[in-house]
NUKE-250190 format. One record per residue: residue number from 0; x, y, z of N, C-alpha, C, CB in turn. Coordinates in steps of 0.1 Angstrom, whole numbers. Glycine has a CB too. Layout:
N
{NUM; {X; Y; Z}; {X; Y; Z}; {X; Y; Z}; {X; Y; Z}}
...
This chain:
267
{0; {364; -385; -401}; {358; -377; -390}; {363; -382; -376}; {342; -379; -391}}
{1; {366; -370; -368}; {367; -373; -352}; {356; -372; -349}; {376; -365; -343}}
{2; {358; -385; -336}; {349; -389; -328}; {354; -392; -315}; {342; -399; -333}}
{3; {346; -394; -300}; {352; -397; -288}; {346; -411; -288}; {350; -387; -276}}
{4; {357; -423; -287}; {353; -431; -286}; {345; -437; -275}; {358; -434; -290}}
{5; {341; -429; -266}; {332; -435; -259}; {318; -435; -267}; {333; -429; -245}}
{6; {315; -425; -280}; {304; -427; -284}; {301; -440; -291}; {301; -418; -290}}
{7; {311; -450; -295}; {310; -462; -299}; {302; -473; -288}; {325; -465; -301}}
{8; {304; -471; -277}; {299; -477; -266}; {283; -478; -268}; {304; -468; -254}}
{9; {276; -493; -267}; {265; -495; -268}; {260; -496; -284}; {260; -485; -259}}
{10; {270; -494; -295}; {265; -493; -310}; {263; -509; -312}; {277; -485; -322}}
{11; {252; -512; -322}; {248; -523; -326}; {258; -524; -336}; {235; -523; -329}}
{12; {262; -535; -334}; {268; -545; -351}; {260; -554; -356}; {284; -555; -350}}
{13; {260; -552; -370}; {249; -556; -378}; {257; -567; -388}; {242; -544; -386}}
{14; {257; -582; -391}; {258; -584; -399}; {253; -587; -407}; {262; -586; -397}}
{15; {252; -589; -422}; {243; -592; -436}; {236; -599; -430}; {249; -599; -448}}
{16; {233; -609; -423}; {220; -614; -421}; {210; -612; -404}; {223; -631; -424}}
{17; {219; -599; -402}; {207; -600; -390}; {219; -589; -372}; {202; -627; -385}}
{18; {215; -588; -365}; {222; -583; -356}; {233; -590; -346}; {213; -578; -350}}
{19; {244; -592; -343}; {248; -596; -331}; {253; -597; -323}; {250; -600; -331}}
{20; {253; -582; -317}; {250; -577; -304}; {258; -561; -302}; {256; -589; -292}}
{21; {260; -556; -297}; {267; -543; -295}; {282; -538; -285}; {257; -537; -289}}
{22; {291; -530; -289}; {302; -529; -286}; {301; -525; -271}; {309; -523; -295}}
{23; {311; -532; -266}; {313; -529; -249}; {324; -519; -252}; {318; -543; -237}}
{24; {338; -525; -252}; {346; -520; -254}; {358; -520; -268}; {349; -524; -244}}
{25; {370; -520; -266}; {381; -521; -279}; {397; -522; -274}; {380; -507; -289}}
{26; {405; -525; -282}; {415; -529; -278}; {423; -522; -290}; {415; -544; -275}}
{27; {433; -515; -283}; {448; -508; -292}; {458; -511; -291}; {452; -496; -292}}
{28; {466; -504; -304}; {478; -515; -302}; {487; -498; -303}; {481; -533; -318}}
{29; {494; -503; -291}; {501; -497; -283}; {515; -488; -287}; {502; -506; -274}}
{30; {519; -493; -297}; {527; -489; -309}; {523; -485; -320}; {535; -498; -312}}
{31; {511; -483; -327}; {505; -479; -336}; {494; -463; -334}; {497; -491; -340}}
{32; {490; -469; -322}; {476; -461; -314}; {466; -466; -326}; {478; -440; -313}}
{33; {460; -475; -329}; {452; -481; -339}; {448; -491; -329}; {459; -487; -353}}
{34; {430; -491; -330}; {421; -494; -326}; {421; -510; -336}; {410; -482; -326}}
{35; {422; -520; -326}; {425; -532; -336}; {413; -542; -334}; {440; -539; -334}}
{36; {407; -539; -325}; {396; -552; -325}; {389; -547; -320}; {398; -564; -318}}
{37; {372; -545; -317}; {363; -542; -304}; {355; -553; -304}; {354; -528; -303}}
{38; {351; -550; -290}; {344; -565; -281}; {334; -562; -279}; {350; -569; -267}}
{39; {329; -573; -286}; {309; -569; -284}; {306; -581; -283}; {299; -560; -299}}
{40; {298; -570; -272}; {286; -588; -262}; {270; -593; -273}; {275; -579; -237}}
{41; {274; -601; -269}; {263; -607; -280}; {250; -611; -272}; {269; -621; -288}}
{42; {249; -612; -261}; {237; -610; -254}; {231; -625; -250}; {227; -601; -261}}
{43; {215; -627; -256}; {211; -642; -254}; {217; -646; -265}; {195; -645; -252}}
{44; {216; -641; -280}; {218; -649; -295}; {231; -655; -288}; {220; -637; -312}}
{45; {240; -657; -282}; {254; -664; -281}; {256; -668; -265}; {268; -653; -286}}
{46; {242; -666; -257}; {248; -669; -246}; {254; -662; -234}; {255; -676; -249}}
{47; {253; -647; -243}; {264; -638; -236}; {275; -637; -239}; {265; -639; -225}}
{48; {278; -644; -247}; {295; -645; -252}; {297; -632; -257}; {300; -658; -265}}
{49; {313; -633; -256}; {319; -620; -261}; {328; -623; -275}; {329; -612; -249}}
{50; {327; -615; -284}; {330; -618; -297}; {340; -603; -302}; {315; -621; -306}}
{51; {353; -609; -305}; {360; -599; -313}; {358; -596; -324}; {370; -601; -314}}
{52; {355; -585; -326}; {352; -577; -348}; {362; -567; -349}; {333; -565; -353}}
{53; {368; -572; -358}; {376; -563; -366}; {376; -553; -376}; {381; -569; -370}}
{54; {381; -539; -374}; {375; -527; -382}; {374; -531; -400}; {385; -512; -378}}
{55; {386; -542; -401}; {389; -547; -416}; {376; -553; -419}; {401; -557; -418}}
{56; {368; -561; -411}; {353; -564; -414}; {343; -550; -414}; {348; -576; -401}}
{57; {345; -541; -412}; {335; -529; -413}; {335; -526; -428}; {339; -515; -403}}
{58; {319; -528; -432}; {318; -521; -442}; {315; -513; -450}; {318; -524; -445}}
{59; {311; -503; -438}; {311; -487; -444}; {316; -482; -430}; {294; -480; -450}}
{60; {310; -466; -433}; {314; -455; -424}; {304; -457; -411}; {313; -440; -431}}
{61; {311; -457; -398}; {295; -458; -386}; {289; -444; -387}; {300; -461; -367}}
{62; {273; -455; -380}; {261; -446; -385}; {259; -438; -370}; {246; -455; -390}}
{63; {265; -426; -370}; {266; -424; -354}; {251; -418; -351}; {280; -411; -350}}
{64; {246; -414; -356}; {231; -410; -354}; {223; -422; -350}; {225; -403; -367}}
{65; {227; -432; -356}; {219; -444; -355}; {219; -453; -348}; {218; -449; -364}}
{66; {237; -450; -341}; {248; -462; -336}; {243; -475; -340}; {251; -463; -319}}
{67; {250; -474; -352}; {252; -487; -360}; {265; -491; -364}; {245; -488; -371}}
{68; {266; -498; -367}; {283; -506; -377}; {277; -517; -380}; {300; -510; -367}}
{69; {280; -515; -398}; {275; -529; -406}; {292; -536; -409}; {264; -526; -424}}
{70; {290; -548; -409}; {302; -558; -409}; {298; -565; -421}; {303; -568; -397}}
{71; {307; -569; -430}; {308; -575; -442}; {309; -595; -435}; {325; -567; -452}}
{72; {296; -590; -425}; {306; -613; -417}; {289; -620; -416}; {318; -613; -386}}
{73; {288; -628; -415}; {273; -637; -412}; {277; -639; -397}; {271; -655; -422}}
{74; {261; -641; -392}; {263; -643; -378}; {268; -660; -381}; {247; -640; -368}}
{75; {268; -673; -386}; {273; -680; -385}; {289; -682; -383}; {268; -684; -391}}
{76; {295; -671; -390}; {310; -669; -393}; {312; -662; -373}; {314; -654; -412}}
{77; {307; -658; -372}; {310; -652; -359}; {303; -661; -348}; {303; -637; -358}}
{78; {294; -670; -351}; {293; -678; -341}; {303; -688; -337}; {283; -683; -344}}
{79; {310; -694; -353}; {320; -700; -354}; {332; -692; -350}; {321; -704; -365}}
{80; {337; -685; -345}; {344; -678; -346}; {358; -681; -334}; {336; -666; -346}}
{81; {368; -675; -331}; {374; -686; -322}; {375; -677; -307}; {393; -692; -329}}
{82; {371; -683; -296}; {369; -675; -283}; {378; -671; -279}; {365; -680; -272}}
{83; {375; -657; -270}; {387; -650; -264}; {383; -646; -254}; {393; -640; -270}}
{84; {392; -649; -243}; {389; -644; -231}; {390; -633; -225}; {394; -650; -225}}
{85; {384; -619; -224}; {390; -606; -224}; {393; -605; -209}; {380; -594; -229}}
{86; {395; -612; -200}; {399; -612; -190}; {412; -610; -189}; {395; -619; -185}}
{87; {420; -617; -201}; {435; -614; -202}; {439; -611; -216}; {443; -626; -196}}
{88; {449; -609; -220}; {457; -599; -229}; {452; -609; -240}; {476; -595; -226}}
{89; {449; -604; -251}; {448; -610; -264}; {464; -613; -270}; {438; -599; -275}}
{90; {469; -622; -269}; {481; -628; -274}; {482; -628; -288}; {484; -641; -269}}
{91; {499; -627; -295}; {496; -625; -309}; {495; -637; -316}; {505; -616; -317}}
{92; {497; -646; -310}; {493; -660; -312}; {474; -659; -314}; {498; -671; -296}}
{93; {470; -655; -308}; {454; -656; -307}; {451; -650; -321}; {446; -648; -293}}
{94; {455; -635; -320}; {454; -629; -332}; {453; -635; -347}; {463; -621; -332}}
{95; {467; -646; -344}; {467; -653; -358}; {459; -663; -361}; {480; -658; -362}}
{96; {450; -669; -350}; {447; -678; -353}; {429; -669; -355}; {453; -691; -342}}
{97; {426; -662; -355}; {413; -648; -354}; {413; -652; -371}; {420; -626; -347}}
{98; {424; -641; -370}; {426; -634; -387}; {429; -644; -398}; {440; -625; -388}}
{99; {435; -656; -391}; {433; -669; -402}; {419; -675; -404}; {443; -681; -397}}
{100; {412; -675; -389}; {396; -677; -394}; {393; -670; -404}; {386; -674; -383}}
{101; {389; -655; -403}; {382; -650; -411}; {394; -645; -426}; {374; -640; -402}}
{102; {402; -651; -431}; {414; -653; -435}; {419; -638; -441}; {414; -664; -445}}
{103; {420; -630; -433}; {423; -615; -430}; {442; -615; -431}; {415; -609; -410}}
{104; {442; -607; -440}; {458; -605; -441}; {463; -599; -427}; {461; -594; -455}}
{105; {477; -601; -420}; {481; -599; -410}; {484; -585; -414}; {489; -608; -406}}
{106; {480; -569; -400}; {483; -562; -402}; {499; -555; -401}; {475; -558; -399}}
{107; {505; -564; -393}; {520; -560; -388}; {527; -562; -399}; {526; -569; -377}}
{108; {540; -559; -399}; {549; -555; -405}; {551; -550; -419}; {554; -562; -403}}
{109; {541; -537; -420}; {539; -534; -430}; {546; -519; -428}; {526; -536; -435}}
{110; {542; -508; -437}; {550; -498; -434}; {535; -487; -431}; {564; -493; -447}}
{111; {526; -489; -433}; {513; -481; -426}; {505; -484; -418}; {505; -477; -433}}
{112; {495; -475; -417}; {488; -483; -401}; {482; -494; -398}; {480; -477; -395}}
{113; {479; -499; -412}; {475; -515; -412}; {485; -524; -422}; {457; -516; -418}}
{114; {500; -522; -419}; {508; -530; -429}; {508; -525; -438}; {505; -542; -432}}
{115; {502; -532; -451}; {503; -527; -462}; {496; -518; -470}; {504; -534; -467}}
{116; {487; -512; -456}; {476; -504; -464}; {472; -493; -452}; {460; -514; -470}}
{117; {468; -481; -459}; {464; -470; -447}; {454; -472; -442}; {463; -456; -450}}
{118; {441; -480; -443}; {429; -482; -439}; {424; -494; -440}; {422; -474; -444}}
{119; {422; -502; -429}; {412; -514; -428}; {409; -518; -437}; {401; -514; -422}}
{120; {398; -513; -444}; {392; -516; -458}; {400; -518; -466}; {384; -508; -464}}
{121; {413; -513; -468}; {419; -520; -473}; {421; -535; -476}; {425; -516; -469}}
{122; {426; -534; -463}; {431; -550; -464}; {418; -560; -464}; {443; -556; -450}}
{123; {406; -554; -466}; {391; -565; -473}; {392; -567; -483}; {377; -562; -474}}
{124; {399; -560; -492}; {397; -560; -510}; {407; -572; -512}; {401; -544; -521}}
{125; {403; -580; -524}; {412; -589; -529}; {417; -597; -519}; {422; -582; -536}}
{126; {411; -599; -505}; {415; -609; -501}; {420; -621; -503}; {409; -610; -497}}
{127; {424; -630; -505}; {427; -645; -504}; {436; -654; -491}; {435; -647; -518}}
{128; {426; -665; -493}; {433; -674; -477}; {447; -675; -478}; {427; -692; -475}}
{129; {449; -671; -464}; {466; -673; -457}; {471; -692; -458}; {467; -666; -434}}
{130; {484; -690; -470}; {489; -705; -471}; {491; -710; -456}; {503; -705; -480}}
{131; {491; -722; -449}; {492; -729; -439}; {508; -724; -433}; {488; -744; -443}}
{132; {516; -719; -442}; {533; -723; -443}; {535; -704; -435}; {542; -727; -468}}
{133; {529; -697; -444}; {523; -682; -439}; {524; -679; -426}; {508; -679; -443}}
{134; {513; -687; -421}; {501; -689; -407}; {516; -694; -401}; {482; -705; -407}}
{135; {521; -704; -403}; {533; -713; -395}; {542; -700; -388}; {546; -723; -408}}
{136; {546; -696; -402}; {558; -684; -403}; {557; -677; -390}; {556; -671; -418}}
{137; {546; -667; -393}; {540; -652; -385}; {543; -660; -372}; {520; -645; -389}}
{138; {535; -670; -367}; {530; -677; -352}; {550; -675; -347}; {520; -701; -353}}
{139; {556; -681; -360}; {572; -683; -347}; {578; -669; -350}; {588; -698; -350}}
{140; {576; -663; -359}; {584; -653; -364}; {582; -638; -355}; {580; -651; -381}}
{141; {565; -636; -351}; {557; -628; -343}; {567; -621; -330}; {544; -640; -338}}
{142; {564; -609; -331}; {568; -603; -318}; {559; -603; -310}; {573; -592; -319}}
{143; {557; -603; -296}; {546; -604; -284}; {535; -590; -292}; {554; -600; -263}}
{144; {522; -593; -286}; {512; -586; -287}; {513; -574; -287}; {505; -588; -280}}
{145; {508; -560; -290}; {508; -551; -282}; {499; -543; -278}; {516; -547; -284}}
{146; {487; -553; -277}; {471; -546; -277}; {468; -546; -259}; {457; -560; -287}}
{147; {460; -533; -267}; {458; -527; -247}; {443; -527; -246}; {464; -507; -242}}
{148; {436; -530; -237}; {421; -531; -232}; {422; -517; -230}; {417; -542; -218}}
{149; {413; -501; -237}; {413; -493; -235}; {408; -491; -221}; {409; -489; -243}}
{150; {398; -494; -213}; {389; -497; -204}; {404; -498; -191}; {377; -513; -208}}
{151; {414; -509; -195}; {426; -509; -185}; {430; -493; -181}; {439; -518; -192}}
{152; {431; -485; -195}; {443; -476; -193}; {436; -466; -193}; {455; -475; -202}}
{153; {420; -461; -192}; {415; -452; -191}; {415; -447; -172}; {402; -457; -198}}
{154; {417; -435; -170}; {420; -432; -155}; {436; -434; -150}; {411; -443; -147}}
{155; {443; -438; -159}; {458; -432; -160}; {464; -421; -155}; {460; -428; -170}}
{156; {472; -420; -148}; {474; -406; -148}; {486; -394; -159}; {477; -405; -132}}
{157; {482; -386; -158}; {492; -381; -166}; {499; -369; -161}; {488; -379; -179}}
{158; {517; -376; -168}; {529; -368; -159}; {532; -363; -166}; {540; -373; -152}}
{159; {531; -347; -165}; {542; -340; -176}; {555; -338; -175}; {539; -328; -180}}
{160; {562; -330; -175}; {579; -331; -176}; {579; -326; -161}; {590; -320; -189}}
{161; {567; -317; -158}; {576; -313; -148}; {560; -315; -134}; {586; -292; -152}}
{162; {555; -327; -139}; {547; -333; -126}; {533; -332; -131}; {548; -323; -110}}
{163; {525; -342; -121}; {511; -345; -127}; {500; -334; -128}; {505; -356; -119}}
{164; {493; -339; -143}; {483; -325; -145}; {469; -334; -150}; {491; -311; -160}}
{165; {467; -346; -144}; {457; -351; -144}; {456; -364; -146}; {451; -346; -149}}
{166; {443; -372; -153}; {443; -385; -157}; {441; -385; -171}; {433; -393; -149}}
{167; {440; -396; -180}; {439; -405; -191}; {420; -405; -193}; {448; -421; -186}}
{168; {415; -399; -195}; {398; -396; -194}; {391; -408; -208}; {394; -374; -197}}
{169; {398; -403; -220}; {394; -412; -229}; {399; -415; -244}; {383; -409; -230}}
{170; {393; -414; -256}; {402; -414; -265}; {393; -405; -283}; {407; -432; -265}}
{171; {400; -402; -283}; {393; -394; -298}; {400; -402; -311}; {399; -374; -301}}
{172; {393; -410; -318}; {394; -420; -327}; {390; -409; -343}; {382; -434; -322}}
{173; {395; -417; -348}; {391; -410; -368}; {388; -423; -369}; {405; -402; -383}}
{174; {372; -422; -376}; {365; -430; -377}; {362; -442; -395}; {355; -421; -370}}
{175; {378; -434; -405}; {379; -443; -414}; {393; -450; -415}; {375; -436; -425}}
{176; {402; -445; -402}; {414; -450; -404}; {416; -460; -389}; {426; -437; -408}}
{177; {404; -459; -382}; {404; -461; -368}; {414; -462; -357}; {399; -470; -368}}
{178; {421; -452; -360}; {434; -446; -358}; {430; -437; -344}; {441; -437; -373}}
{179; {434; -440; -333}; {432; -430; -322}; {441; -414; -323}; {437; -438; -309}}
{180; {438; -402; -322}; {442; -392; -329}; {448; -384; -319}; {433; -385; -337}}
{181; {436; -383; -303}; {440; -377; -294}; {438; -385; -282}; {434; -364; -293}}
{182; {445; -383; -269}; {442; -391; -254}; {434; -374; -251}; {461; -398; -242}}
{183; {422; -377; -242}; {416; -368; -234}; {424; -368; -223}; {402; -370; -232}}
{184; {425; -356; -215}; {431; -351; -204}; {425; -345; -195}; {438; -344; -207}}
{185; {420; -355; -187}; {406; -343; -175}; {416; -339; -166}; {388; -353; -165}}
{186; {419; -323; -164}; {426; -316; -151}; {418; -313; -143}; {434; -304; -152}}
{187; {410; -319; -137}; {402; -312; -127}; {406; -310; -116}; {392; -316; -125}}
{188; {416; -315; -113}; {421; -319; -99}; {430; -303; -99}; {432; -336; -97}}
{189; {433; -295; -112}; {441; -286; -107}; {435; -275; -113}; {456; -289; -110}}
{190; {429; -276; -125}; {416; -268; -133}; {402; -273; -132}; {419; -268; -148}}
{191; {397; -270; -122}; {382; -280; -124}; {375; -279; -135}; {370; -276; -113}}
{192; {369; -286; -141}; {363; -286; -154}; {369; -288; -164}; {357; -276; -156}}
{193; {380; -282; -170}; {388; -283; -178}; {396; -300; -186}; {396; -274; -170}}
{194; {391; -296; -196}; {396; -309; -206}; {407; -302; -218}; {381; -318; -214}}
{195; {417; -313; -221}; {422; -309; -236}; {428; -320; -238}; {432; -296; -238}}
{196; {431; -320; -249}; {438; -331; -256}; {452; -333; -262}; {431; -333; -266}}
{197; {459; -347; -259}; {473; -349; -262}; {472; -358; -272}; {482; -354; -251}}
{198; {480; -355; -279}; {489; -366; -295}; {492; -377; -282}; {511; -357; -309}}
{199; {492; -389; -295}; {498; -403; -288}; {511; -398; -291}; {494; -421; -296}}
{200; {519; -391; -302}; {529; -391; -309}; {534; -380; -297}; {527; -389; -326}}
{201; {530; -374; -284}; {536; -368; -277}; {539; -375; -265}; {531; -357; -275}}
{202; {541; -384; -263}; {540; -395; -252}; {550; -402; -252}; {529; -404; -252}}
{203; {559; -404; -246}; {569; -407; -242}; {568; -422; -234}; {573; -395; -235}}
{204; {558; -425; -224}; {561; -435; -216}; {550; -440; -210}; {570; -431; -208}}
{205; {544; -452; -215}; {531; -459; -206}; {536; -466; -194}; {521; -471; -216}}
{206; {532; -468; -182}; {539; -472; -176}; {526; -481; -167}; {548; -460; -171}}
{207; {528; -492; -169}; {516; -501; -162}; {516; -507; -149}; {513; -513; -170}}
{208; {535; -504; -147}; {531; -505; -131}; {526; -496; -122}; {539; -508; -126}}
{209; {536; -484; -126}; {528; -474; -119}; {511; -466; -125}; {539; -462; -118}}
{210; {508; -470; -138}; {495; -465; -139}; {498; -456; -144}; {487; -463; -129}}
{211; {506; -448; -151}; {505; -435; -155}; {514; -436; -169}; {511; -423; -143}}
{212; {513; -425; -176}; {515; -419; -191}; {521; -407; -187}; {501; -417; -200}}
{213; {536; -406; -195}; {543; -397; -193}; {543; -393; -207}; {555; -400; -185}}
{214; {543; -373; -208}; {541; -368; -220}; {553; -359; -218}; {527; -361; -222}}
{215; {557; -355; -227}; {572; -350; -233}; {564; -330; -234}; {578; -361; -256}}
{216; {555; -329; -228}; {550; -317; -226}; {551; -308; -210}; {537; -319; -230}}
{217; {553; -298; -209}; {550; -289; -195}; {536; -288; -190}; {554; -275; -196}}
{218; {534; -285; -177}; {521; -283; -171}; {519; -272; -174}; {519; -284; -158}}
{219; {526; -261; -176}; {522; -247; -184}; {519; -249; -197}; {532; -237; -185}}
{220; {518; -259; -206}; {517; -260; -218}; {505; -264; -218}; {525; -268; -225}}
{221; {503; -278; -212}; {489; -283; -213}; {477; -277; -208}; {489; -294; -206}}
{222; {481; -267; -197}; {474; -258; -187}; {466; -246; -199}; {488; -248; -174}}
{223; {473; -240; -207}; {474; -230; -218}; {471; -241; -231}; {491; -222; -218}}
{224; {465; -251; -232}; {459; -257; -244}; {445; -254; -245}; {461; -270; -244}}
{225; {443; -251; -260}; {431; -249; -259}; {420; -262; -257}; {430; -241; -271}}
{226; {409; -256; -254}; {403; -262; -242}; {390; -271; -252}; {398; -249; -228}}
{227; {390; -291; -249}; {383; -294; -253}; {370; -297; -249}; {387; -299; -257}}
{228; {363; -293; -253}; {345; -292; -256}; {342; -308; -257}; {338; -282; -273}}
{229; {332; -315; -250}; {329; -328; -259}; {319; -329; -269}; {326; -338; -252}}
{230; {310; -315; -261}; {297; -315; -271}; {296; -307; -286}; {286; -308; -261}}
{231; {311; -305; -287}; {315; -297; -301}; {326; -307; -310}; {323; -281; -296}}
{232; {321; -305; -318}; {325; -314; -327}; {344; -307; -332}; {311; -314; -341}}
{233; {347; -319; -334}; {361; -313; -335}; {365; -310; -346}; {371; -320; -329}}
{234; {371; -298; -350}; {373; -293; -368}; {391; -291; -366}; {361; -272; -375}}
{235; {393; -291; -382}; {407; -292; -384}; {410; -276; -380}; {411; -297; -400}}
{236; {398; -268; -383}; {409; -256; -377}; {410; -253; -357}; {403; -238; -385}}
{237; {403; -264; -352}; {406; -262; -336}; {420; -278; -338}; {387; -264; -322}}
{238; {420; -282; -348}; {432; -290; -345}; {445; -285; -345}; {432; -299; -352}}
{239; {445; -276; -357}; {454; -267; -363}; {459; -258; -348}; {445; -258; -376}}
{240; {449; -250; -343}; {453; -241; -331}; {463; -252; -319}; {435; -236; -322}}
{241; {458; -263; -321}; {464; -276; -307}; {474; -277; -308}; {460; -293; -305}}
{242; {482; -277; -322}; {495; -277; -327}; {501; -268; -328}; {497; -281; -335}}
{243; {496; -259; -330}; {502; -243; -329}; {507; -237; -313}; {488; -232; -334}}
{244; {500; -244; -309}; {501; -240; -294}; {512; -245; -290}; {490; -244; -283}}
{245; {513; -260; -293}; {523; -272; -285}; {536; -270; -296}; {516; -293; -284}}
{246; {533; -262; -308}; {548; -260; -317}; {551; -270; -323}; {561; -257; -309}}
{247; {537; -282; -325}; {544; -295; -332}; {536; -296; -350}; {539; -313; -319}}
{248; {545; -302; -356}; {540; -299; -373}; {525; -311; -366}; {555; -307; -392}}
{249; {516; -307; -376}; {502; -317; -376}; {506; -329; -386}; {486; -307; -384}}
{250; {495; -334; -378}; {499; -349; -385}; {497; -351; -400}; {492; -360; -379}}
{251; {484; -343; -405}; {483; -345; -417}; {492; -340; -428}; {473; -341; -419}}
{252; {506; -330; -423}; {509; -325; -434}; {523; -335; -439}; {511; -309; -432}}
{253; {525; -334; -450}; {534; -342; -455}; {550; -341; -446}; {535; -337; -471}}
{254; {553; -329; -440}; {565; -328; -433}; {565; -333; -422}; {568; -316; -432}}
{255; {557; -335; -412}; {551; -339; -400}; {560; -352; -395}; {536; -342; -402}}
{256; {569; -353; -384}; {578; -363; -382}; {569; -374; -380}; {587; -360; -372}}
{257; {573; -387; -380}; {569; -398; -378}; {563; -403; -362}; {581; -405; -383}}
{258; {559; -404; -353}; {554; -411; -339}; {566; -413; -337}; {544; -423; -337}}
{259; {575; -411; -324}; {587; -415; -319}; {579; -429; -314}; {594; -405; -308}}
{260; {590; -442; -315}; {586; -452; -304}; {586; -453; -294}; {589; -460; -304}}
{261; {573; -459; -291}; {568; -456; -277}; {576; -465; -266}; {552; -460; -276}}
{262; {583; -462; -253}; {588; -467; -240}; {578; -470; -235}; {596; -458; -231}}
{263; {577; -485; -229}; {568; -493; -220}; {572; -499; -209}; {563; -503; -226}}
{264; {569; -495; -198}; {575; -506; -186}; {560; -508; -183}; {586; -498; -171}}
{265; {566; -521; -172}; {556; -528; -166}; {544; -541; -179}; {548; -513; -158}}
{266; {554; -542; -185}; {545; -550; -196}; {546; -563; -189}; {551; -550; -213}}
């Protein structure tokens, strides 16, 4: 199911023995568009500390009526857990030393969106702890990070081929592969009111010095997209129309080209 992930904001995480606090924000990884960690404050139970959970610890579907998310973790396992400072970039050093706590197979270098498996839950089953020699490997072998504080890159602006047609507003997540699907596009500045939505896989260029996201689309295109609703739930046949419009195959079908890799400056 699509969702806008700002409705994640404020959901309780629950683990088997009790609650430990609720999600602020999340962090993606920038070459995937996969939602890889979110950050939830834990309140008085921790001091206020902020604690990373991983969607591979989720263990079912979120309860959006209820805003909940149950975690397969003990609050001891998360009390223990190793600190992160979200004030700066989660390094992939940090990551390994995360995922070796809770001894979580590494999702990189696999050939789907979590390595070796299309969905988080995946890589929970049949777990077994990462050999020490493993852990060694990945830490020198590791290419730099490439997780983004959504919260940073929200308010973005966005350039189309042929000049700016707004900002970076938010993000539309699928909520079993936690795969971000669409970037929101608020044009108000040139269409007041007006929202629609871009593929990551149409994006050409994050650019963190200057602040903006360059899309491989026209302002007549995006202008003439059909127009997203937040308070309407999003169905495959208004997805179907998004791609019809922009002339690009959908992602679900078997022919559908691959995500070009993404161009980063200012890293």
């Amino acid at each position: 199911m699509l969702r806008n992930a700002k409705d994640l904001h404020g959901f309780t995480i629950r683990a088997t023995d009790g609650e430990i606090g609720t999600v602020d924000q999340f962090y993606f990884d920038d070459e995937t568009w996969a939602i890889r960690y979110l950050t939830v404050e834990t309140g008085g139970w921790l001091g206020g500390r902020i604690v990373l959970i991983s969607p591979i610890s989720v263990s079912g579907p979120p309860d959006w009526l209820s805003k909940r998310l149950d975690v397969s973790l003990t609050k001891k396992q998360v009390e223990n857990s190793p600190d992160v400072d979200t004030r700066q970039p989660v390094s992939r050093q940090h990551e390994i030393e995360y995922l070796g706590y809770y001894d979580y197979p590494f999702y990189w270098g696999g050939s789907n969106l979590w390595g070796p498996e299309p969905y988080p839950a995946g890589l929970a089953l049949g777990m077994s702890p990462l050999p020490k020699a493993v852990t060694a490997r990945a830490g020198e072998n590791a290419d730099d990070s490439h997780l983004r504080n959504a919260q940073e890159v929200t308010g973005y602006y966005i350039e189309a081929s042929d000049g700016e047609i707004g900002h970076l507003d938010g993000f539309i997540i699928d909520d079993e592969t936690w795969a971000i699907r669409y970037v929101e596009v608020a044009t108000r500045n040139w269409w007041p009111g007006k929202k629609v939505l871009v593929s990551p896989a149409w994006i050409e260029l994050m650019s963190w010095e200057d602040s903006k996201v360059y899309v491989g689309l026209s302002r007549k295109a995006i202008q003439g997209a059909p127009e997203y609703t937040g308070s309407l739930p999003i169905t495959r046949q208004y997805e179907a129309s998004l791609y019809t419009h922009y002339g690009r195959p959908p992602y679900w079908l078997p022919h559908a080209k691959p995500r070009p890799s993404l161009s980063l400056t200012g890293v």
